[in-house]
C-alpha positions as CSV (number, residue, x, y, z in Angstrom):
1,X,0.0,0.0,0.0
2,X,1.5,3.1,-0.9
3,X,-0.4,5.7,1.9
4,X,-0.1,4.9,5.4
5,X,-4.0,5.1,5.8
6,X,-4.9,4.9,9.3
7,X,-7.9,4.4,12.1
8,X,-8.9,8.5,11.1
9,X,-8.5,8.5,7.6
10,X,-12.0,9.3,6.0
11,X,-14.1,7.7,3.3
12,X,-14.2,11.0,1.2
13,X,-10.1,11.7,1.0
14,X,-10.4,7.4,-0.3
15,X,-12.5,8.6,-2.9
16,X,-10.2,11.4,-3.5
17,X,-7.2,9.8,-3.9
18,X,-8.9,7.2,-5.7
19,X,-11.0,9.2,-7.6
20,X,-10.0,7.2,-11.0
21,X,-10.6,4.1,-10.7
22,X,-14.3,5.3,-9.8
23,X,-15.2,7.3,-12.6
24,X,-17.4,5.9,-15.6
25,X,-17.5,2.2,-13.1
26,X,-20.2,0.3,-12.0
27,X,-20.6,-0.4,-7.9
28,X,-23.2,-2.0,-6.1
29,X,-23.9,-1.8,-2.3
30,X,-26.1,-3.7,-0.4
31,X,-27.8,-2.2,2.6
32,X,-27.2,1.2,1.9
33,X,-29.8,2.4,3.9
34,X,-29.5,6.3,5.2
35,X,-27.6,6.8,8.0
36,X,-25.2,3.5,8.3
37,X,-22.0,2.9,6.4
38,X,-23.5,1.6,3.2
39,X,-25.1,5.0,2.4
40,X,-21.9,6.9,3.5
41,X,-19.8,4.4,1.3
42,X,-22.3,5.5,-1.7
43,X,-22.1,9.0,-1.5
44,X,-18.3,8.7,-1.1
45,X,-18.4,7.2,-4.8
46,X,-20.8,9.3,-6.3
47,X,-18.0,12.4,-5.3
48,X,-16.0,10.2,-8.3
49,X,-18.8,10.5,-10.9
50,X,-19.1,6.2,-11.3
51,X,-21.5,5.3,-14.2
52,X,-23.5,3.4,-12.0
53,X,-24.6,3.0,-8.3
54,X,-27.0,-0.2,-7.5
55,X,-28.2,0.4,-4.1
56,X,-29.9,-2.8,-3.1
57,X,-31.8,-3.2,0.6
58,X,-35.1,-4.3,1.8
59,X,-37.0,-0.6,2.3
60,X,-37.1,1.8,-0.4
61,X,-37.9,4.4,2.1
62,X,-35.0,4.1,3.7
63,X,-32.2,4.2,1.1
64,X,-34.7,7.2,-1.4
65,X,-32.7,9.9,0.6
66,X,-29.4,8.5,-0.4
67,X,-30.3,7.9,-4.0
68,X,-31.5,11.8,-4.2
69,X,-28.3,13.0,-2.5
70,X,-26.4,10.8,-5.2
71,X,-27.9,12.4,-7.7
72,X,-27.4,15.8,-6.6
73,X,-23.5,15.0,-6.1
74,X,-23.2,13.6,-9.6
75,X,-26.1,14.2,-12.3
76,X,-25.2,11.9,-14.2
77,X,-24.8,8.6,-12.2
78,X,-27.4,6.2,-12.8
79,X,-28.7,5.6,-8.9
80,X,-30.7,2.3,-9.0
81,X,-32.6,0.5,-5.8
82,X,-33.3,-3.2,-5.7
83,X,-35.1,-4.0,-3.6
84,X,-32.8,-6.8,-1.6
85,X,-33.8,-8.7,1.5
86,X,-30.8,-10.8,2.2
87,X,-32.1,-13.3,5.0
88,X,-34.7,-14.5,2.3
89,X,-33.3,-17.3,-0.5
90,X,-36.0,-16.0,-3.3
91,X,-35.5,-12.2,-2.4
92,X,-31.6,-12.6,-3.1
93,X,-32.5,-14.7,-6.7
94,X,-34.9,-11.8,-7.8
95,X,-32.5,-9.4,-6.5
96,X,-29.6,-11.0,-8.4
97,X,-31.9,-11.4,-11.9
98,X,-32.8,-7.5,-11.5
99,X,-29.6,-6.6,-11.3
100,X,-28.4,-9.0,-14.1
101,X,-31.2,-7.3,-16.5
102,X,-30.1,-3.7,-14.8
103,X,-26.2,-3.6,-15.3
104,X,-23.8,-5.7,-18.2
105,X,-20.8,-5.7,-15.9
106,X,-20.3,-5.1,-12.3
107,X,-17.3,-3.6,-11.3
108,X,-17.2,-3.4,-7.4
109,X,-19.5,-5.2,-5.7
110,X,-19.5,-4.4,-1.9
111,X,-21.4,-6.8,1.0
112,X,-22.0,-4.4,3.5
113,X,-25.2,-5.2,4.8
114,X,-25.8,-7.0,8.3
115,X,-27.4,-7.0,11.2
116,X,-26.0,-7.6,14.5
117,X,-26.5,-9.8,17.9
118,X,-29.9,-9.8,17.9
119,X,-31.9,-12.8,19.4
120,X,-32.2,-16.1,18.6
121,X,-34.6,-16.9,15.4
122,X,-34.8,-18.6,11.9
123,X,-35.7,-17.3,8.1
124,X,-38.3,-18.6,5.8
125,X,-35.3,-21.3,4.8
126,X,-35.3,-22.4,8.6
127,X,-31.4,-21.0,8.8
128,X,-29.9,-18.9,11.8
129,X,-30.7,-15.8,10.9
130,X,-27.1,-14.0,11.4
131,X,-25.7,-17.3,9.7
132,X,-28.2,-16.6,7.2
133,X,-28.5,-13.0,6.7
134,X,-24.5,-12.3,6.8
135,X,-22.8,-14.6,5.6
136,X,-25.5,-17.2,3.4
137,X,-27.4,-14.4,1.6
138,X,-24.4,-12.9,0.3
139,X,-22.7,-15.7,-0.5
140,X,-25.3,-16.9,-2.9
141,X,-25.9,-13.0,-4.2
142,X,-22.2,-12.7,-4.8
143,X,-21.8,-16.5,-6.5
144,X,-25.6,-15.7,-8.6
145,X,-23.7,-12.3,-10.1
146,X,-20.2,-13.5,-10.5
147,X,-20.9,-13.9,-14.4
148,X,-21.1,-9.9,-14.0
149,X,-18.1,-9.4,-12.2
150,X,-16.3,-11.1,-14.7
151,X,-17.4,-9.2,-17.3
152,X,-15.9,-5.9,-16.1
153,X,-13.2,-5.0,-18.3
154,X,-10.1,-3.8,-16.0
155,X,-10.8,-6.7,-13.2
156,X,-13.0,-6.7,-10.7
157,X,-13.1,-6.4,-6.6
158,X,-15.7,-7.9,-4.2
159,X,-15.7,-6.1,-0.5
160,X,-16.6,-7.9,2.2
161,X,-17.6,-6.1,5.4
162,X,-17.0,-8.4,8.1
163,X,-15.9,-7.3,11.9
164,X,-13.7,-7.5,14.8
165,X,-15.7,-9.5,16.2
166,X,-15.0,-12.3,13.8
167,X,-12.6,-13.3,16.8
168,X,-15.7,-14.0,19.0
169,X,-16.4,-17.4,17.5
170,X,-15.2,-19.5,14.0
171,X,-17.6,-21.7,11.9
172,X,-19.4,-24.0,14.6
173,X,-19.2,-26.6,11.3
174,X,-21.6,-29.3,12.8
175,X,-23.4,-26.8,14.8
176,X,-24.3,-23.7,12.8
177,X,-27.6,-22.9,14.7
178,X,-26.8,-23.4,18.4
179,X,-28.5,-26.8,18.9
180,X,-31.2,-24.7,17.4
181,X,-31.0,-22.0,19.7
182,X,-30.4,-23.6,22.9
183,X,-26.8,-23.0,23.2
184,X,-27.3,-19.8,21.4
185,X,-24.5,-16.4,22.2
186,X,-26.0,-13.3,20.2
187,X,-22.3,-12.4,20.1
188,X,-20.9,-15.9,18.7
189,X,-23.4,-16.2,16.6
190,X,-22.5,-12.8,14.7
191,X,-18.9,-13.6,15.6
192,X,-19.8,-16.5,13.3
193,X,-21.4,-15.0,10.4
194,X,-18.6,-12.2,10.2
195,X,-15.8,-14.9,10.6
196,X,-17.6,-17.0,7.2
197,X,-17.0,-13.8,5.4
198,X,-13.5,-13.5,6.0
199,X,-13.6,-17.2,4.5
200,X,-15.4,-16.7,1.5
201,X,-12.5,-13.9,0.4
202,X,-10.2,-16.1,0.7
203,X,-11.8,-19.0,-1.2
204,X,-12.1,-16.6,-4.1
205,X,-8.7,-15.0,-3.9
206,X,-7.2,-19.2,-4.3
207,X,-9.6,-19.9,-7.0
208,X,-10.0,-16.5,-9.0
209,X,-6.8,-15.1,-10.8
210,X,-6.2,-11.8,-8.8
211,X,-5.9,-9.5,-12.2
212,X,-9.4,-11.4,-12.8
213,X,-11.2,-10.6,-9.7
214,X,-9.9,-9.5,-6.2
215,X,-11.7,-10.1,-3.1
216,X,-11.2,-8.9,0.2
217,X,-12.8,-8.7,3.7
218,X,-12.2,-5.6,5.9
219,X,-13.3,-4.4,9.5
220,X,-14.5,-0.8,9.4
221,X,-14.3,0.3,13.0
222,X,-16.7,0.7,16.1
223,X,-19.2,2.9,14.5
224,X,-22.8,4.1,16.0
225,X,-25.4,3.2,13.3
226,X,-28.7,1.8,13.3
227,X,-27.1,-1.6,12.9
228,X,-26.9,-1.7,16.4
229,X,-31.1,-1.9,17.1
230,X,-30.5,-5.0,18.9
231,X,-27.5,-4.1,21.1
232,X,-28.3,-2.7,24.3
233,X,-26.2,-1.9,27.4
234,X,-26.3,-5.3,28.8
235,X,-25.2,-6.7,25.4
236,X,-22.2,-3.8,24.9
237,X,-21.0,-5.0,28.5
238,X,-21.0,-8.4,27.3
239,X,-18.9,-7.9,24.3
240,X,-16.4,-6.0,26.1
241,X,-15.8,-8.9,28.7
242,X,-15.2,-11.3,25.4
243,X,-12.9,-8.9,23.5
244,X,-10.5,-8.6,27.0
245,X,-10.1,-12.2,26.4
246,X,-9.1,-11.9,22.2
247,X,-5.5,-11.0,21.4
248,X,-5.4,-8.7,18.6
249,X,-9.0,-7.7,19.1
250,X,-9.6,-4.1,17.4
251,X,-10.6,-2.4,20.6
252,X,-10.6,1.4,19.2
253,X,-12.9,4.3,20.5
254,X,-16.2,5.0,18.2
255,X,-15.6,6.2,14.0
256,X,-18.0,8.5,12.9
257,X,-19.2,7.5,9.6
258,X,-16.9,9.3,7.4
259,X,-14.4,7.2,8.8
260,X,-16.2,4.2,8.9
261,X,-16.5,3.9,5.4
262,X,-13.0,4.4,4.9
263,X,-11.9,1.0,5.0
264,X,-14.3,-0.5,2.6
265,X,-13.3,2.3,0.4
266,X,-9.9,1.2,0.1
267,X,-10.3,-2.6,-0.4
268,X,-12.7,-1.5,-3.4
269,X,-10.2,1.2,-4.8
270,X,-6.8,0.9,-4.2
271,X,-4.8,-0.5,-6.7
272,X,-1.7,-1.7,-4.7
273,X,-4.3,-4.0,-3.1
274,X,-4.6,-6.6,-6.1
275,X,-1.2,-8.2,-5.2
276,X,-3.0,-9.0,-1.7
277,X,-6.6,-10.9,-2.4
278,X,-7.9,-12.3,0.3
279,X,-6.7,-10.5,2.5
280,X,-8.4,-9.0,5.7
281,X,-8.4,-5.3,6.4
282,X,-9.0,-2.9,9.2
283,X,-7.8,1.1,9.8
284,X,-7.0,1.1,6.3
285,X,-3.9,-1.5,6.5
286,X,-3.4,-4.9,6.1
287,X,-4.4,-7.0,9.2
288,X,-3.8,-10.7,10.4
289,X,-7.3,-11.9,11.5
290,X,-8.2,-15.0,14.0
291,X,-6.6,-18.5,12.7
292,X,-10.1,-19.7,12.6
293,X,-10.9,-17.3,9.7
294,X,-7.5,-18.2,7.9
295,X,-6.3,-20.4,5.6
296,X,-7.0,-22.3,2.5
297,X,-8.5,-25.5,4.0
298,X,-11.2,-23.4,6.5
299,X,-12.2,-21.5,3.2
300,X,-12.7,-24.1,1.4
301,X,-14.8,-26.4,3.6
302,X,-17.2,-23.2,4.5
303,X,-17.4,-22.7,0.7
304,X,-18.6,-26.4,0.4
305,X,-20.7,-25.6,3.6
306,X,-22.5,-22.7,2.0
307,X,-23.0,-24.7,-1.7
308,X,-24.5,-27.5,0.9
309,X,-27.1,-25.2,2.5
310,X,-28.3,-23.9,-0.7
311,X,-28.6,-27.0,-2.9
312,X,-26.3,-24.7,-5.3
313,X,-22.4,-24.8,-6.7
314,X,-21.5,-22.1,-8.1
315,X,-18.1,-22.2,-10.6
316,X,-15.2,-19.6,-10.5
């Protein structure tokens, strides 16, 4: 990496040292709603004049505002919504078909939406719904639009948005689900979602040539955003005590959006990056995450995993 980015660099001086290798490109962004790190990531791009913004999330209502800002920061990008509900099989299909009839290429394509430690439950396909939302939704988004991503012309990137708090908890392999619920840990079980996305990076980065399509997983920093609807006092103190127990846990003081978006920014831009796919990010530099979410073999057999749960198999 040639800047020494760091846990205050912002998402808006990304864009504007990256500023070409936005213009006249094609990014989408899942849950982009107004007010969380998806949105900010958006406008951030739209400062670049792209070609194309595909905002894709469950309420229209929600991410309207950003799509209007978008369009007042650059005229002439083509804002779309999908409408996207990532915890739902058939919504991520019809999402993914949209899209396909939407866009001929995608260039960035950026898995930010999540939610976060909320209580136990399952989704219309009877899955953990952090296991299902975080990790399985965009797994079979991201291997449904792959034909897109290899159509971009200059090589494409795929941005995972995992956490820190991948380091709570690694794929429960045989157990996904808690003993359905009964040994359930709001925080291990998004620990476990965020750790699968980690994976996933990697698995593309050994199977896709880099110049082809890079991938890459990032933490973006402690930031206050609606993601955190289900995280209450009780549930902040309880995270704490786990992270005093994780070596190397990113234990920072509170981003404010601009810099939360910073991160993601430059895992989708920065060209120095390509060398590294698969790699994990966090404060705009390269990071070592948990064992659990390292290495060839783990990818591979959560790959497998996530091909198992859908019935699907998807070739890179």
């Amino acid at each position: 990496m040639t800047i020494n980015w760091s846990w205050s660099s912002t998402g808006v001086e990304v864009a504007d040292e990256y500023g070409e290798n936005i213009s006249g490109r094609t990014f989408l962004i899942t849950g982009p709603s107004d007010g969380g790190i998806g949105a900010e990531t958006a406008l951030c791009l739209a400062s670049g004049q792209p070609s194309t913004i595909v905002l894709a999330g469950r309420d229209r209502a929600k991410i309207q505002p950003v799509i209007d800002r978008i369009s007042l920061i650059s005229p002439r990008t083509n804002a779309i919504f999908v409408a996207l509900d990532l915890s739902d099989q058939a919504s991520v299909r019809d999402a993914a078909t949209e899209i396909s009839k939407q866009v001929d290429h995608i260039d960035v394509l950026i898995n930010n939406a999540a939610i976060m430690a909320c209580p136990y439950s399952t989704t219309k396909d009877n899955l953990e719904v952090q296991f299902a939302t975080n990790f399985l939704g965009p797994f079979l988004f991201t291997g449904l639009l792959f034909p897109k991503l290899r159509a971009a012309a200059a090589g494409a990137r795929i941005v995972n948005v995992s956490s820190s708090a991948h380091r709570f908890e690694g794929i429960r392999f045989d157990d996904i689900d808690f003993k359905s619920g009964k040994l359930y840990d709001t925080w291990k079980a998004y620990g476990q979602s965020k750790t699968a996305l980690i994976l996933m990076a990697i698995y593309i980065a050994e199977k896709v040539p880099n110049n082809e399509i890079s991938a890459f997983s990032v933490h973006p920093g402690s930031i206050a955003s609606n993601l955190q609807r289900h995280v209450d006092s009780e549930s902040i103190s309880d995270a704490r005590i786990k992270s005093q127990n994780i070596v190397d846990y990113e234990a920072t003081k509170r981003k404010s959006l601009e810099q939360g978006s910073a991160t993601t920014l430059i895992a989708a831009l920065d060209p120095s990056l390509e060398k590294y796919s698969g790699s994990y990010l966090s404060d705009g530099q390269l990071k070592r995450q948990a064992d659990h979410a390292y290495g060839a073999e783990n990818a591979e057999k959560l790959w497998h995993l996530g091909e198992h749960l859908l019935g699907q198999t998807f070739e890179l």
